[in-house]
KOLLUMPA-613695 format. One record per residue (C-alpha): residue number from 1; x, y, z; chain. Coordinates in steps of 0.001 Angstrom, whole numbers, plus 500000, padded with zeros to 6 digits. Example, Ala and Ser with C-alpha at 12.3 -4.5 7.8 and 13.67 -1.06 7.14 Angstrom:
residues 2
<atom nr="1" east="512300" north="495500" up="507800" kette="A"/>
<atom nr="2" east="513670" north="498940" up="507140" kette="A"/>
//
This chain:
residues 250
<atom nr="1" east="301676" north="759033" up="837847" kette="A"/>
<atom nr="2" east="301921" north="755854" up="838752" kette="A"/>
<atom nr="3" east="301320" north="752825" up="835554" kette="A"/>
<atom nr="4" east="300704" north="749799" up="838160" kette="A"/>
<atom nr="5" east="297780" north="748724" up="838171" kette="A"/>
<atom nr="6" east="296462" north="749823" up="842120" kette="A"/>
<atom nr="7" east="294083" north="747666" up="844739" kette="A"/>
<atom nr="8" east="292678" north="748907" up="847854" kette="A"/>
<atom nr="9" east="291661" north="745370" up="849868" kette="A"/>
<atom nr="10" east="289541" north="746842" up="853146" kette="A"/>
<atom nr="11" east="289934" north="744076" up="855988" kette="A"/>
<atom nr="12" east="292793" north="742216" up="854495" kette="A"/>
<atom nr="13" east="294712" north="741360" up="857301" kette="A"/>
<atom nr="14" east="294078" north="737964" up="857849" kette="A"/>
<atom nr="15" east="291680" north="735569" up="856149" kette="A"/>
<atom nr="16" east="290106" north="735642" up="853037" kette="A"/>
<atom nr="17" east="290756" north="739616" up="852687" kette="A"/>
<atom nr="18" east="294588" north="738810" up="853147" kette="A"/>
<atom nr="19" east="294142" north="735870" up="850465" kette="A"/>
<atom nr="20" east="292876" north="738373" up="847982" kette="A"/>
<atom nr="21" east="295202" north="740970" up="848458" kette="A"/>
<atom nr="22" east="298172" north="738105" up="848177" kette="A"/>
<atom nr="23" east="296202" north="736773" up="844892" kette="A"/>
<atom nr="24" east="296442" north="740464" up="842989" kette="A"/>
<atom nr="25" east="299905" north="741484" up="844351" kette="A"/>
<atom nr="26" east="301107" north="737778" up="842947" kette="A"/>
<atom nr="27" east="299130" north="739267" up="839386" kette="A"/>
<atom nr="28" east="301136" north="742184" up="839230" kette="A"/>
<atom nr="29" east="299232" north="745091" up="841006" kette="A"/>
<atom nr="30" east="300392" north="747296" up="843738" kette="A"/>
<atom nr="31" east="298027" north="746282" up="846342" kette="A"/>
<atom nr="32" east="297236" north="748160" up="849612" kette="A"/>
<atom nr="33" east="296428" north="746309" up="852017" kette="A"/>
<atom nr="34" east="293379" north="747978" up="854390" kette="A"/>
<atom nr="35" east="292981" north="746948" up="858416" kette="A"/>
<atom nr="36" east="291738" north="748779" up="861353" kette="A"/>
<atom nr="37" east="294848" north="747674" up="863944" kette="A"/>
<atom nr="38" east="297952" north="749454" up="861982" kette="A"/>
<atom nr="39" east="299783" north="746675" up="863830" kette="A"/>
<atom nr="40" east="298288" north="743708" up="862447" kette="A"/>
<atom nr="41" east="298304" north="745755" up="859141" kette="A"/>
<atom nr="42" east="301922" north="746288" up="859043" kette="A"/>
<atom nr="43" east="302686" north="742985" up="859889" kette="A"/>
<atom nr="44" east="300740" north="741432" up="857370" kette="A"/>
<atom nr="45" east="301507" north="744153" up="854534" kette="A"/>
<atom nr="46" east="305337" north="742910" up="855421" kette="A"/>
<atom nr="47" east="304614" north="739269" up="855629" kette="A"/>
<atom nr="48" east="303775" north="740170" up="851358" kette="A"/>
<atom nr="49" east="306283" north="742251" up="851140" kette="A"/>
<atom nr="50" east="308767" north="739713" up="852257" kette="A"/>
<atom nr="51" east="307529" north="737215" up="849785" kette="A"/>
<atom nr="52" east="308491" north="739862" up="846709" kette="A"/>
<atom nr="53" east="305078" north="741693" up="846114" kette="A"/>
<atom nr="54" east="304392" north="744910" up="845998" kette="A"/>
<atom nr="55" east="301943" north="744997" up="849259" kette="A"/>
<atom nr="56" east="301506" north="748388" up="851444" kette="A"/>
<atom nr="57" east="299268" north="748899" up="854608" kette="A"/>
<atom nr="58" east="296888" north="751565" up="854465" kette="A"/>
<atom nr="59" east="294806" north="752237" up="858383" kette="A"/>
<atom nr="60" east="291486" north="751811" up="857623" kette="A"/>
<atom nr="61" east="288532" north="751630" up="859669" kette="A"/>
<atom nr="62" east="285258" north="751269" up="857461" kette="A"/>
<atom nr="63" east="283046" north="752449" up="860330" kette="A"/>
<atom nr="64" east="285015" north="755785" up="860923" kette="A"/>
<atom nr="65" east="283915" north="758297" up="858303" kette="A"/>
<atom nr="66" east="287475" north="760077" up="859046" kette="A"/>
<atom nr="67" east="289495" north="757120" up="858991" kette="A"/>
<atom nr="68" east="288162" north="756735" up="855952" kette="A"/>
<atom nr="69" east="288726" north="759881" up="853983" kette="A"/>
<atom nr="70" east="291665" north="759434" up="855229" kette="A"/>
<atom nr="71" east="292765" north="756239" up="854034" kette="A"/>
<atom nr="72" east="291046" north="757784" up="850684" kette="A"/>
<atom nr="73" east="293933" north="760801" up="850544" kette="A"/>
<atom nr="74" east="296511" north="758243" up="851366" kette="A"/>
<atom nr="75" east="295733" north="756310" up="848488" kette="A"/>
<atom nr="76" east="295301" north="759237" up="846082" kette="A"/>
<atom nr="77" east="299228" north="760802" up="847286" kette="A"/>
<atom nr="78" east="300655" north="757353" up="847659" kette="A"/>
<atom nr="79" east="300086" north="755459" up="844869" kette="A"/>
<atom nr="80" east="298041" north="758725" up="842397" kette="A"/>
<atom nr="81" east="295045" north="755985" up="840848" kette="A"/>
<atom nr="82" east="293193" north="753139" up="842302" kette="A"/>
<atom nr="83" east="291948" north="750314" up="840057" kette="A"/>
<atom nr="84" east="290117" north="747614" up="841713" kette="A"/>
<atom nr="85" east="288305" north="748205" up="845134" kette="A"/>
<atom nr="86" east="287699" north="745315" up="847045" kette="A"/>
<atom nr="87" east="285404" north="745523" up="850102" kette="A"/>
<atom nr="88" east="286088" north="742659" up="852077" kette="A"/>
<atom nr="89" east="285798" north="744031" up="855992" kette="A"/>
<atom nr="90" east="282973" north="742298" up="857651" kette="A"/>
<atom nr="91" east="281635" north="741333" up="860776" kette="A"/>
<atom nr="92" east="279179" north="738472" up="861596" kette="A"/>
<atom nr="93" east="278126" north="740275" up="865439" kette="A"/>
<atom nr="94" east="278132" north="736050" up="866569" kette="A"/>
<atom nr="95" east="276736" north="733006" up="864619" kette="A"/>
<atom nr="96" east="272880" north="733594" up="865872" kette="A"/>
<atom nr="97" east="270472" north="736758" up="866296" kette="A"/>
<atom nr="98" east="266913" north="735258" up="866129" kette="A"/>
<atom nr="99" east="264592" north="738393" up="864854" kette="A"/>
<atom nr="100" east="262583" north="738218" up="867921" kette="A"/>
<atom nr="101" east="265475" north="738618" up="870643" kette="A"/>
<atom nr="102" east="268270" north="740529" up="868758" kette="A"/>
<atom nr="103" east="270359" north="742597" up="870594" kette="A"/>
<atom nr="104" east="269698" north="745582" up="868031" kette="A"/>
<atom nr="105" east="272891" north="747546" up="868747" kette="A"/>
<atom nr="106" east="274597" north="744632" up="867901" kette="A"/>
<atom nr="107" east="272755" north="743956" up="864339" kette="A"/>
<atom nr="108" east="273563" north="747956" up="863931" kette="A"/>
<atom nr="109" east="277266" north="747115" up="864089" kette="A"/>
<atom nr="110" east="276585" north="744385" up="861710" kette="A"/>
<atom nr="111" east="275349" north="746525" up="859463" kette="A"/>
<atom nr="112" east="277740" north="749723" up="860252" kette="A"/>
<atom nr="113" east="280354" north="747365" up="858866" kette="A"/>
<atom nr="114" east="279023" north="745312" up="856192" kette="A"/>
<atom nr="115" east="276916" north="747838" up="854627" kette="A"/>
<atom nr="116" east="277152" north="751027" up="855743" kette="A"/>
<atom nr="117" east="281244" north="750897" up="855611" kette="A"/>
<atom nr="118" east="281035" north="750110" up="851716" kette="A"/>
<atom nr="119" east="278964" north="752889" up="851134" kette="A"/>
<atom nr="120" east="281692" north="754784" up="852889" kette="A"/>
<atom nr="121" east="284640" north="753497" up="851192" kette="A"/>
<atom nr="122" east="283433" north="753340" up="847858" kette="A"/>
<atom nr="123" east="281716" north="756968" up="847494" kette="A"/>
<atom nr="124" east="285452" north="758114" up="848730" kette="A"/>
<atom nr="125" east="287764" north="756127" up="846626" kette="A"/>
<atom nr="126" east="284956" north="756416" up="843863" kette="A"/>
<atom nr="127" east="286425" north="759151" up="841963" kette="A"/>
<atom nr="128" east="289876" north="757561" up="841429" kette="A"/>
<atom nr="129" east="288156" north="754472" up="840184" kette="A"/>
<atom nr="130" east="286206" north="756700" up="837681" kette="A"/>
<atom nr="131" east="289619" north="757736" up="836188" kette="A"/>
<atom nr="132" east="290949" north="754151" up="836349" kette="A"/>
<atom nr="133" east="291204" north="752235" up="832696" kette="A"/>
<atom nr="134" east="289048" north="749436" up="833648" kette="A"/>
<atom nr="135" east="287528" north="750234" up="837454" kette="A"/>
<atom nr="136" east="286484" north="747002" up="839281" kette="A"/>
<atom nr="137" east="284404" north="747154" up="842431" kette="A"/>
<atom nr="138" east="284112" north="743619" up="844346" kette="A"/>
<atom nr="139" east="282005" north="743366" up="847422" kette="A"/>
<atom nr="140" east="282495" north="740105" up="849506" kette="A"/>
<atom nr="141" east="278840" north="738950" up="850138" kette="A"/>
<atom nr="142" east="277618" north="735366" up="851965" kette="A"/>
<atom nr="143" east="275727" north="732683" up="850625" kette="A"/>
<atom nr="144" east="274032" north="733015" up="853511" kette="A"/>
<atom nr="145" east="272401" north="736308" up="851626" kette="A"/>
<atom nr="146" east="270510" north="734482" up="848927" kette="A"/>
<atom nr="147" east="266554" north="734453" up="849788" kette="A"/>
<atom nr="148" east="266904" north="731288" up="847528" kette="A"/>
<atom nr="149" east="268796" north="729310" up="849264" kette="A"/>
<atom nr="150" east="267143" north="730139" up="852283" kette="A"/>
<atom nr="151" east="263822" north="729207" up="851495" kette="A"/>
<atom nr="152" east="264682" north="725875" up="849867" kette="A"/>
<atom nr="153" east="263989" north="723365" up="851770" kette="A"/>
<atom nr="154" east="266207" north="721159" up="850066" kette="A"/>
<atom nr="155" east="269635" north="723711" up="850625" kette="A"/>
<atom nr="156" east="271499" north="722838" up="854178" kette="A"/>
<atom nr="157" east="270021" north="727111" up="855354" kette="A"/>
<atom nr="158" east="266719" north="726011" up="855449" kette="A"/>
<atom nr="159" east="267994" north="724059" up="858762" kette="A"/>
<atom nr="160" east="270387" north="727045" up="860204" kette="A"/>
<atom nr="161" east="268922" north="728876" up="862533" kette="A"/>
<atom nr="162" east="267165" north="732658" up="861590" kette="A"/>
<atom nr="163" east="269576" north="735334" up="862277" kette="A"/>
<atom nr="164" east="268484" north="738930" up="861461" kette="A"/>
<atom nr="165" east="272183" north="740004" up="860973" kette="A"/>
<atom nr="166" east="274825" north="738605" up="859392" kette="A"/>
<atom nr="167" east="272541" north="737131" up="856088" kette="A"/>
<atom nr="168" east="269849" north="740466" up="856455" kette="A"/>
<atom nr="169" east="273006" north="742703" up="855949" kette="A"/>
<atom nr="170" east="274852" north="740940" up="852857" kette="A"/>
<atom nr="171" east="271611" north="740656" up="851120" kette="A"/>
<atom nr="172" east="271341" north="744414" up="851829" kette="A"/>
<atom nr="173" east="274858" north="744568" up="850356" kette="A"/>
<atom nr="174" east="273834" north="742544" up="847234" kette="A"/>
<atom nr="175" east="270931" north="745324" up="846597" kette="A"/>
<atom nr="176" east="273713" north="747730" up="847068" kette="A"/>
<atom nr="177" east="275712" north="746075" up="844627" kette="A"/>
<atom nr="178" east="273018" north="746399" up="842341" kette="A"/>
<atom nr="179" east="272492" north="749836" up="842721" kette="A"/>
<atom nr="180" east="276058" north="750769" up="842156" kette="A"/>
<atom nr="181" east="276263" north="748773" up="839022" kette="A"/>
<atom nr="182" east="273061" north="750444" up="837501" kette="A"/>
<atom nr="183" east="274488" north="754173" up="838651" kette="A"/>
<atom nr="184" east="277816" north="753549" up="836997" kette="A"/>
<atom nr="185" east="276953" north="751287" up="833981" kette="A"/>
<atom nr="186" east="277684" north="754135" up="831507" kette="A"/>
<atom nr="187" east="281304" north="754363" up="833079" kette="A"/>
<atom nr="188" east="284045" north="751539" up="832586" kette="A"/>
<atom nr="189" east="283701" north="750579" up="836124" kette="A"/>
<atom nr="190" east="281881" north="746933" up="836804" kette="A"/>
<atom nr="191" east="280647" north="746255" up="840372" kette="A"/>
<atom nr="192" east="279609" north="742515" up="841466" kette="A"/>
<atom nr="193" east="279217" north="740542" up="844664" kette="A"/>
<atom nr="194" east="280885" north="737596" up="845754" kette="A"/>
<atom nr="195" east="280109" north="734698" up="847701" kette="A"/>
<atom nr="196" east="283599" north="732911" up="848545" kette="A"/>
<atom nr="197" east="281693" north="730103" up="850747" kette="A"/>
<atom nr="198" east="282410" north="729264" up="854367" kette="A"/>
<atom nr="199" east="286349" north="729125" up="854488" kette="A"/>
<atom nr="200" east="288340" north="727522" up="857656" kette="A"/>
<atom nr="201" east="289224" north="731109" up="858876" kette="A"/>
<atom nr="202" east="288945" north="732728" up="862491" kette="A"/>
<atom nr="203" east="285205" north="734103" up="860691" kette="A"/>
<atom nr="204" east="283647" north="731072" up="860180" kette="A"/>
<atom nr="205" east="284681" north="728664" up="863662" kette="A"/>
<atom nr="206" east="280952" north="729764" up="865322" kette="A"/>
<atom nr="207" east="278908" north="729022" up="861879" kette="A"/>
<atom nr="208" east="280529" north="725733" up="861629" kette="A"/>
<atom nr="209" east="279722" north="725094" up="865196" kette="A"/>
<atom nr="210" east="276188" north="725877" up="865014" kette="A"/>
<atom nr="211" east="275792" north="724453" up="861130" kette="A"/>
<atom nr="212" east="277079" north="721725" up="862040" kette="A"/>
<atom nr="213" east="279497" north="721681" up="859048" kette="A"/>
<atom nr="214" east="282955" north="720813" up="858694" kette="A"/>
<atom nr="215" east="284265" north="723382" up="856780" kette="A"/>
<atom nr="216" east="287698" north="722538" up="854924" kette="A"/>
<atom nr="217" east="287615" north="725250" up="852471" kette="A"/>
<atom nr="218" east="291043" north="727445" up="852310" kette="A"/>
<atom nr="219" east="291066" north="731200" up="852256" kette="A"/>
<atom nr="220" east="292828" north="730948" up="848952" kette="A"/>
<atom nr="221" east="289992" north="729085" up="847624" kette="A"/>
<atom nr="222" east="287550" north="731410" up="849111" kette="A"/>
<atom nr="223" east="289547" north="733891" up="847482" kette="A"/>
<atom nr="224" east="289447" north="732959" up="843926" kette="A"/>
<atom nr="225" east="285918" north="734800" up="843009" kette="A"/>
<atom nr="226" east="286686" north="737620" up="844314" kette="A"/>
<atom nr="227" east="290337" north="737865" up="842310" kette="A"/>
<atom nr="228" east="288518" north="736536" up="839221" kette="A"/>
<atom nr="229" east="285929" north="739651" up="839407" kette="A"/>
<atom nr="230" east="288304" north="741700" up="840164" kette="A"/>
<atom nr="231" east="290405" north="741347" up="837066" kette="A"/>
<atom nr="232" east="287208" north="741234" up="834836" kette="A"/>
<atom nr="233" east="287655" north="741937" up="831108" kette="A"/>
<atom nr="234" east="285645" north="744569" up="829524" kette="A"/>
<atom nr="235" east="283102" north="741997" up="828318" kette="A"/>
<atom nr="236" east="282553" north="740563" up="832210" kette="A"/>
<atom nr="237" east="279020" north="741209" up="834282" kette="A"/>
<atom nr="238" east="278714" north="743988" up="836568" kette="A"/>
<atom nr="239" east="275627" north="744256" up="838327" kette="A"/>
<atom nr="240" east="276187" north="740423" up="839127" kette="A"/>
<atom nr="241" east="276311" north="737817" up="842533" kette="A"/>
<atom nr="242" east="278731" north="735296" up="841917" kette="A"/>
<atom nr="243" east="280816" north="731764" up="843380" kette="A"/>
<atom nr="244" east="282845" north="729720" up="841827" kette="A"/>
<atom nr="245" east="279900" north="728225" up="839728" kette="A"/>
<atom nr="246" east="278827" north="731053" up="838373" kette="A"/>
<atom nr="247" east="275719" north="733487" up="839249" kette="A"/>
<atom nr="248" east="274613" north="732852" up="842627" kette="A"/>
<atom nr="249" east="270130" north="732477" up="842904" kette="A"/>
<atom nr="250" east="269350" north="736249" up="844856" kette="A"/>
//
């Protein structure tokens, strides 16, 4: 059996997933490193790797129930215990899909990935995490979810354009959150959402664009929350939606 502590980072090769995964290998854990292109996976599992942390790929597609399970089994004979999951895979489907002209195969890919796939991944890792010490469950969220923000006329939303994608399916993914926190609070496992803010990754060029925002945020920053949540003591939230100023209005 193996005694390092384990994370499984979905979407981590590039961006704020790869930040992450960097940020727990550099605390000590064994990190596997998730991405749908084995390629890109590899390269960026060995980019860590070359830098002295312990940082394997794992092929995983979070909208392919069999890539899944089988990036579950990999996990479970490679490393024998996971720890911390992190879903971080995301799409945004484009920076704009006003509610009365959405291309509704496109806002079902949205979703396939941002919601859907975390119900995936987590019900198949989830038994691994139940037999973990101290199980953490992180799922990257938006600001752009919070119903508070967007109906303030004094927050910079109010002036974004509606989009019934992207923001519909990480506040679906917050409610998630929530429901996965109340079905395991009797367990040792803690389950929040982050928000990491817009960070100057490949992601975030079209919202900037049609924001109008500069964004000069690092992935590293974005990164923090979710590394913070992830290494929760046993007297952290679960249950919770945070940045780095704490809760985050729903």
């Amino acid at each position: 059996m193996n005694d390092t502590t384990t994370a499984l980072v979905t979407g981590a090769n590039k961006g704020i997933g790869y930040a992450i995964a960097r940020g727990l290998a550099e605390r000590g854990m064994t990190v596997l490193l998730g991405a749908r292109d084995p390629g890109l996976g590899a390269k960026a599992a060995a980019e860590l790797r070359d830098a002295g942390l312990d940082v394997r790929e794992v092929v995983l597609d979070v909208t392919d129930a069999a890539s899944v399970r089988a990036a579950a089994g990999h996990v479970a004979a490679s490393a024998g215990r996971l720890d911390v999951l992190v879903n971080n895979a995301g799409i945004s489907g484009g920076p704009v899909h006003l509610p009365d002209e959405a291309d509704l195969d496109v806002v079902r890919r949205v979703f396939d990935t941002n919601l859907f796939g975390v119900y995936r991944v987590t019900n198949a890792v989830l038994p691994l995490l139940r037999e973990a010490p101290a199980g953490r469950i992180v799922n990257i969220s938006s600001g752009t979810s919070s119903m508070a923000a967007m109906t303030d006329p004094g927050h910079y939303f109010w002036d974004v354009a509606a989009s019934a994608a992207y923001p519909a399916s990480k506040a679906a993914l917050n409610m998630l959150t929530i429901q996965y926190a109340k079905r395991l609070r009797d367990t040792r496992i803690k389950v929040n959402a982050a928000a990491p803010g817009a960070c100057a990754t490949d992601f975030t060029v079209e919202f900037a664009r049609v924001s109008g925002r500069t964004v000069e945020r690092t992935a590293e920053q974005g990164a923090a929350i979710a590394i913070r949540l992830a290494t929760l003591g046993e007297d952290g939230p679960t249950g919770g939606f945070f940045d780095d100023d704490g809760p985050v209005p729903w």
